[in-house]
N, C-alpha and C positions, 0 to 999 in steps of 0.2 A: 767179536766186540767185547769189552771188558763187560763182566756181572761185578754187582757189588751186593756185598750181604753184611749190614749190620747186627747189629748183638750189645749187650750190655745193659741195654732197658731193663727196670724194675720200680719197685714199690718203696722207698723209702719216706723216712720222717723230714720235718722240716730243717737244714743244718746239714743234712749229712752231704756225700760224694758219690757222685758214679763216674764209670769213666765209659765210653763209648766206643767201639772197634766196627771200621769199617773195611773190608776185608775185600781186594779187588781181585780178580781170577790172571788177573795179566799185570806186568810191570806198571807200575804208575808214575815212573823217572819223567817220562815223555807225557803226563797230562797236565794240561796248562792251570786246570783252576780244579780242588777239591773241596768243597764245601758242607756244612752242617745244615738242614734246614727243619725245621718243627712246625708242626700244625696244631695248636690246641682245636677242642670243640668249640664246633661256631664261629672257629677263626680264620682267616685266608691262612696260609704256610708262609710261616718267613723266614730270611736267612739270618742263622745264629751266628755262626764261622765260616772264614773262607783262608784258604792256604792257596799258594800258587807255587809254580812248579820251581823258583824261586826261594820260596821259603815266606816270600812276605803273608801278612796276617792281617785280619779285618775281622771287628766283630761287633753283632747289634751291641747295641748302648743299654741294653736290659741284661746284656750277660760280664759285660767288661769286668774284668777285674777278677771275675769269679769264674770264667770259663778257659780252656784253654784247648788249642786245636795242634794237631800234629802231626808229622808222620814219619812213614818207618819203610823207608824204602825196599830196604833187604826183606823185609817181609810183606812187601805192597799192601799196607795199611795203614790208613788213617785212623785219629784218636780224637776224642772229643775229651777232657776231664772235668769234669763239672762237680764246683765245690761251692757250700754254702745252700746249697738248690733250695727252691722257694715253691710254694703251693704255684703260683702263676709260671713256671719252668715246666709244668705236666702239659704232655704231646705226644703224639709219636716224632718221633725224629727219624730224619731220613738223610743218608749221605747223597751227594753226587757226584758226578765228573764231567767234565768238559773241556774242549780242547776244541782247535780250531781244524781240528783232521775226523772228526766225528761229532753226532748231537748228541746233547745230555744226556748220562745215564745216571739213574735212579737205582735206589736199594728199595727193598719191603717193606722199612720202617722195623723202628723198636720204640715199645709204649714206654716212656717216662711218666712215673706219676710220683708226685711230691705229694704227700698227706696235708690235709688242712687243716 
């Protein structure tokens, strides 16, 4: 079954960019739905981005405009880029996959934190 390992989390000021790499062990041509999801403290996990196997795109309404989701087939990874990030952006952020031939897989998480 596919692993997924994110990376890219860190410490940044308020304003700046990171970009997120979700890195799957197995082709991702064939997964129906990839998505971004973040937990702050004290908060349920919510979904930030979602890509489909398609191409189409969805993203909460607290990132629009300033997030962007992607992927990279030939190298079976999805991307997060996240620009502008705000003290309320800090979470760990975790990718997923889903498809209608297997149940969700989950990555480790990567801590984002935005300075306040």
């Amino acid at each position: 079954q596919v692993q997924l390992v994110e990376s890219g989390g860190g410490l940044v000021p308020p304003g700046e960019s990171l970009t997120l790499s979700c890195a799957a062990s197995t082709s991702i041509s064939n997964i129906d739905v990839m998505g971004w999801y973040r937990r702050a403290p004290g908060k349920q996990r919510e979904l930030v981005a979602a890509i489909t196997s398609g191409g189409n795109t969805n993203y909460a309404d607290s990132v629009k405009g300033r997030f962007t989701i992607s992927r990279d087939i030939r190298k079976n990874t999805m991307f997060l880029q996240m620009n502008s990030l705000k003290p309320e952006d800090t979470a760990v952020y975790y990718c997923q996959a889903s498809s209608t031939t297997m149940p969700p897989r989950w990555g480790q998480g990567t801590q984002v934190t935005v300075l306040s």
